[in-house]
Structures are given as C-alpha cells and as structure tokens.
C-alpha positions in Angstrom: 0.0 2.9 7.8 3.7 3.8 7.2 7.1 2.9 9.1 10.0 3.8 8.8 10.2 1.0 5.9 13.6 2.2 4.2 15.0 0.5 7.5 13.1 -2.3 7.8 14.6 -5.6 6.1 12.1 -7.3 3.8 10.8 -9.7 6.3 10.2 -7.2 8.6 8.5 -5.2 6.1 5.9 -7.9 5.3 5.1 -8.5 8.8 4.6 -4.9 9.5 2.4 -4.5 6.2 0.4 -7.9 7.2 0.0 -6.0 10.9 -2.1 -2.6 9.4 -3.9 -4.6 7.4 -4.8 -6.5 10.0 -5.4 -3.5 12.5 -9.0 -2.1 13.1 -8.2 0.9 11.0 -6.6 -1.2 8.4 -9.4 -3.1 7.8 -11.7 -0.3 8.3 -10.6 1.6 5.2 -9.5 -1.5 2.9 -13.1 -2.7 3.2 -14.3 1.3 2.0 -11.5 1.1 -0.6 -12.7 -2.7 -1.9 -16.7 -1.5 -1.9 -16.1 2.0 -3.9 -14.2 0.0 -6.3 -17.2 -1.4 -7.2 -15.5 -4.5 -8.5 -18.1 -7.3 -11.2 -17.5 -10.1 -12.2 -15.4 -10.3 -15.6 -13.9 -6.9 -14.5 -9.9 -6.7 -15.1 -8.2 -5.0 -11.8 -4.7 -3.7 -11.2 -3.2 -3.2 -7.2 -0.3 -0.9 -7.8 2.4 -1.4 -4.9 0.8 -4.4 -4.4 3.2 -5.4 -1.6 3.4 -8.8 -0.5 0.0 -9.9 -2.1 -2.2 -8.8 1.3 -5.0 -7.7 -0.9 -4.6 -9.5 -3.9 -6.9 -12.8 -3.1 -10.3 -10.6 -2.2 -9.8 -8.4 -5.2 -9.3 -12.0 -7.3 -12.5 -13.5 -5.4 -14.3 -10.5 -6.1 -14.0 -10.2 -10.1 -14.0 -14.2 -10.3 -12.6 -16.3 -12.5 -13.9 -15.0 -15.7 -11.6 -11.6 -14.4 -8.2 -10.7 -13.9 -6.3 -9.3 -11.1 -2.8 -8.1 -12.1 -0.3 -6.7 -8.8 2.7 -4.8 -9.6 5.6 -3.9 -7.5 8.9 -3.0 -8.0 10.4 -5.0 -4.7 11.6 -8.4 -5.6 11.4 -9.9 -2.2 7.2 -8.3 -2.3 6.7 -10.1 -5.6 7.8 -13.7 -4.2 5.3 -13.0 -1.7 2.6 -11.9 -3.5 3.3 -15.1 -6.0 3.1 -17.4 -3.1 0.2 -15.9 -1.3 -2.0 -16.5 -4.7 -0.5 -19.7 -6.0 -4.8 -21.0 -5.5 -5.9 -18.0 -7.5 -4.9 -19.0 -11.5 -6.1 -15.5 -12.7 -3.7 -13.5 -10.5 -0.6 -12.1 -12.2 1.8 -10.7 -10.1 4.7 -8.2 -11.8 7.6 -6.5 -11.5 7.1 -2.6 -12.5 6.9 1.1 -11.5 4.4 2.8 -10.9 5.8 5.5 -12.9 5.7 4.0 -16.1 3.5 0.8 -15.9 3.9 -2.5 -18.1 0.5 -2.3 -19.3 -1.8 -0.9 -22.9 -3.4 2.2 -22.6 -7.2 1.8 -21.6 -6.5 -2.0 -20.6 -7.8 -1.8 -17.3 -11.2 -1.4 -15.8 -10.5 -1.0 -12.4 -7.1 -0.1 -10.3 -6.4 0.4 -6.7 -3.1 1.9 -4.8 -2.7 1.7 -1.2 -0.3 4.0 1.0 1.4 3.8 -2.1 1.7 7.4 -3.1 3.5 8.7 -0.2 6.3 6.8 -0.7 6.5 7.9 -4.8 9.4 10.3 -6.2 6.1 11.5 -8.8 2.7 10.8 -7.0 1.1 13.0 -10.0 3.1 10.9 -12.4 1.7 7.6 -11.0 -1.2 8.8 -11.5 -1.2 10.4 -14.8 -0.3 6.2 -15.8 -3.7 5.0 -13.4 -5.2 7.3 -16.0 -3.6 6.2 -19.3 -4.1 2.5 -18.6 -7.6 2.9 -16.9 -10.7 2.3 -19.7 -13.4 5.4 -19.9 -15.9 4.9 -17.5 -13.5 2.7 -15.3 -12.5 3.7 -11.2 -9.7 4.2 -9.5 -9.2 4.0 -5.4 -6.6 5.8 -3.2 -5.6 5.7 0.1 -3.1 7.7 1.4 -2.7 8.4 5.3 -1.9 12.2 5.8 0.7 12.4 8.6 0.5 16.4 9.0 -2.2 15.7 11.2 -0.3 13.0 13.4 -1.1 14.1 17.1 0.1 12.2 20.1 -0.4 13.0 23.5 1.9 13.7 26.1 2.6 16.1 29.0 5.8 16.8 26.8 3.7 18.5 23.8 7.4 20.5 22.1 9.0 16.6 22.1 5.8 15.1 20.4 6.1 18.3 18.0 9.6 17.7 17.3 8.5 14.0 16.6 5.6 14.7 14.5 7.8 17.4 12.3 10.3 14.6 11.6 8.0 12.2 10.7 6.6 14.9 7.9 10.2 15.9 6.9 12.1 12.8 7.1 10.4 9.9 7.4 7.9 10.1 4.8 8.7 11.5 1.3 5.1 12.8 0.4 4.0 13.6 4.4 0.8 15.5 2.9 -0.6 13.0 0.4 -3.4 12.4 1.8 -5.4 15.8 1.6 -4.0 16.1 -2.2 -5.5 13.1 -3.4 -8.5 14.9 -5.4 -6.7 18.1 -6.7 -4.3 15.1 -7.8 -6.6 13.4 -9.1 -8.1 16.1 -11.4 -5.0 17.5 -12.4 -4.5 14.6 -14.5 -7.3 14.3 -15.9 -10.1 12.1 -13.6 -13.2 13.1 -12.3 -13.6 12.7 -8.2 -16.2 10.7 -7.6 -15.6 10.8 -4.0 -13.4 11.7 -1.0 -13.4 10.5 2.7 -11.8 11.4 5.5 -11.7 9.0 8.6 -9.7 9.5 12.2 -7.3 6.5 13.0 -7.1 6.6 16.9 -5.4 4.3 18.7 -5.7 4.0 22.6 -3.8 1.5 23.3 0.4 2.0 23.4 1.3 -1.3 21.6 -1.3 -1.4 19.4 -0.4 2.1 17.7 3.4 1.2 18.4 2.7 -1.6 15.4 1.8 1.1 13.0 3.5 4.0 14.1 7.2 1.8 15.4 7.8 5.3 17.4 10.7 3.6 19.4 12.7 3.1 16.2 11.7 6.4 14.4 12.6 8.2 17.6 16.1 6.5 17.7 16.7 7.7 14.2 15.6 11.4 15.1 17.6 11.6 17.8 20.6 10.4 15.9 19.8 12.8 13.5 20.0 15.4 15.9 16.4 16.3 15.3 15.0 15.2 19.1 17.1 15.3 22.1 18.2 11.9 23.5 17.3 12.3 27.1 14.1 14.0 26.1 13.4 11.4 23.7 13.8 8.3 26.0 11.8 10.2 28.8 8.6 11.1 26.3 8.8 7.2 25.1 8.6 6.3 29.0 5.5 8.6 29.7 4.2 7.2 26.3 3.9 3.5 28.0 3.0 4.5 31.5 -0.4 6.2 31.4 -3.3 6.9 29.2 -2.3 6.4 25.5 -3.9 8.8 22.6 -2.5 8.6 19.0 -4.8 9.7 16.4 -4.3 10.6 12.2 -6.7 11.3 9.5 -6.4 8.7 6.9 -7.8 9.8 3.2 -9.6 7.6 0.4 -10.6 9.2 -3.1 -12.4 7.5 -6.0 -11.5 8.8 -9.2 -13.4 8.0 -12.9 -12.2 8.2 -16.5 -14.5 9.7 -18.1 -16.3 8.9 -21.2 -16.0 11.7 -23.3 -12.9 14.0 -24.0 -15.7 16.9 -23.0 
C-alpha cells in the first residue's frame, strides 16, 4: 500500500500498484471503498490519483454508460496508462491535474474516490478542501489511506525493526499518519463523516508482504542514510526470510457527505 515510489521508475511503479490491488488486502478494501461509494447509474465519478487506470473500468461499469467517470493524475507516464487501460470504456476521461487545485466546476461531481493518495500530498487538507468544492450536496466521497505508525514486523531483532518502522514514518512516506486523520480531515473542511473503518493488513507470508512493503530496497536506502546499521540491516532481512513471517498495519477508509444545507 505504499513503496518507496519516488525511486521506482514508472514501469516499476505500475507493476507495483497493479500488485496491491491485486493483493488480498488490496482487494479487500477496494471492494469496501467501491460499495460505500454507493455508485447509480447516471452518477458522474472522479478517482483522484487515479494511477495507471487500475480502478477506473469498475467505477465506469458501475455508473454505466449514461455516467461519467473522469481520473486525474498529475504523472504523465500514469495517464498513458490509464488511457490505454479504458480505450473500451467511451465515458472515461482520463486528465492531467492536481489534486490541489482540480480542473473541474464547483459542485460538478456526484461522487469522488482517492486511494493512498493522500499520504503522498504536500496539502492532504487542501485536497480535500477541492473533493469538497467540486463534490454536489448530498454527493460522497471515499478515502483510503494506510496508516504506517502502526507498521509492526516481527523479528527476534525488535530495536532494528524499530529503526525500520521509524524510517518508514519519517522518510519514506510524507504523511506517515494519514490514515487515523481521515475524519477530523474530513470535517475540518467542511463534510460530514458518514463512516470510518479500520481493518489489519497482515501478511504471513515473506514474499507476499515483500510486494507491498519492498523492505529490501527501503532497508538499503536507510542504511545508506545512516538511519539502520548495514550489518544489522542485512542480518534482520536474513531472519526475515528464514522463519515464521508476521507483518501486519491498520489500513483506514472514511466516507464523507456534502451536505445539503449550509446549516
């Protein structure tokens, strides 16, 4: 649910987008996010950070062709993606913007979505404060935001997974904490919160978590950094592979409505 993606080149960052999604957590929360959107037929939907398309075609099969689904992203080599990935759906448009000052008329929108999105935002409240000009009264928003403070993995080495967990929420990602501010976010600028959900991704199995969490290469940069010692480093990685495996995170989604009246 987030790499070390400033690193990654943009192939690389597809594939490791298309391998969440496709991970039983990743498709455990999408589905939640798609069903509290509560998308209709007819209904007009916006994916902010809509990445390489991934979740474009089920929001466009699920407002039909009498809807719209717009994706915006500010990543050129995303938006050729996305384009591609939709070609078959003629009421898809896919955009270049940011999220902190969208292309699009205030209350123009009836639903919107973002998707570990915010973390990565100079302005998360900012991004928001937009969802909530462009989003009609009554319409929804979804967020879903991992929330990294509460990365734990397991090892007899507990101060080297510290040390890794610490640079994950001071280097790695800019916003480490997003996920447990969603609703005070959300009603600071001016949405009610319909709901909030906390679920535990756990991964048991080294390789699997390794395509989320690419703890090799974040490793390598902290130890570079100075923030983990080499030796120790290489050694935790080792004990990581060679027994029993426990990773685990709590991974946030929050549903936010405009509401009809100013009262």
């Amino acid at each position: 649910m987030t790499p070390p993606s400033s690193t990654l080149r943009a192939a690389d960052q597809i594939a490791y987008l298309d391998q969440a999604a496709a991970s039983d957590p990743g498709r455990q929360y999408k589905q939640q996010l798609l069903t509290a959107l509560d998308l209709r037929p007819g209904h007009v939907v916006l994916d902010v950070g809509c990445g390489p398309g991934t979740d474009l075609p089920a929001l466009a099969n699920a407002v039909g062709d009498r809807g719209a689904v717009i994706g915006i992203d500010h990543d050129p080599a995303m938006l050729e993606q996305a384009q591609q990935r939709t070609a078959a759906h003629t009421h898809v448009t896919v955009r270049a913007g940011d999220a902190h000052a969208l292309p699009l008329d205030d209350a123009s929108i009836d639903r919107a979505r973002t998707d570990r999105v915010l973390q990565h935002l100079t302005d998360p409240r900012q991004a928001l404060a937009e969802l909530r000009r462009v989003v009609r009264p009554g319409g929804l928003v979804a967020l879903a935001e991992p929330d990294w403070d509460t990365l734990a993995i397991d090892a007899a080495d507990t101060a080297t997974s510290r040390a890794y967990t610490r640079y994950v929420t001071s280097k790695v990602v800019r916003n480490a904490a997003i996920g447990r501010q969603l609703g005070r976010l959300l009603n600071d600028v001016g949405f009610e919160v319909a709901s909030i959900q906390a679920t535990v991704a756990m991964f048991h199995d080294y390789q699997a978590a390794d395509a989320i969490l690419r703890m090799p290469a974040v490793a390598q940069r902290a130890w570079q950094s100075g923030a983990l010692d080499e030796n120790a480093a290489r050694t935790w990685l080792t004990s990581l592979t060679n027994g029993p495996f426990l990773a685990a995170f709590t991974f946030f989604t929050a549903i936010g409505r405009v509401p009809t009246t100013n009262s």
